[in-house]
C-alpha positions in Angstrom: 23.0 -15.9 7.6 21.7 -12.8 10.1 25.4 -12.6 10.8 25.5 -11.8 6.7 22.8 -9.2 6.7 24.3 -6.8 9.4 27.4 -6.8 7.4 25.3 -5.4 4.7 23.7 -2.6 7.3 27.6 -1.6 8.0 28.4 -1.2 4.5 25.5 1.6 4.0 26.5 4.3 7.0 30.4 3.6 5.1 29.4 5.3 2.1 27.7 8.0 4.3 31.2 8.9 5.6 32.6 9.1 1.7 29.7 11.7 1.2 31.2 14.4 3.3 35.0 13.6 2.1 34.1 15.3 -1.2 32.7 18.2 0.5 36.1 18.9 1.8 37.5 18.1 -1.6 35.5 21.4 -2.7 36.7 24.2 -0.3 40.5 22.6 -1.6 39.6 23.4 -5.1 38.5 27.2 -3.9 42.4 27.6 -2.3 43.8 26.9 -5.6 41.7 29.5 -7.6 
């Protein structure tokens, strides 16, 4: 079961890296202006 919980402590920094993907998705928008 501890093993289970420090799956859940790797899911969290995952959806930290997602948070900077749609930054880049921005400036993309700006080149097609």
């Amino acid at each position: 079961m501890e093993r289970g919980r420090e799956g859940e402590n790797y899911q969290l920094p995952i959806t930290n890296y997602q948070l900077p993907i749609t930054n880049y998705q921005l400036p993309i928008t700006n080149y097609q202006l």
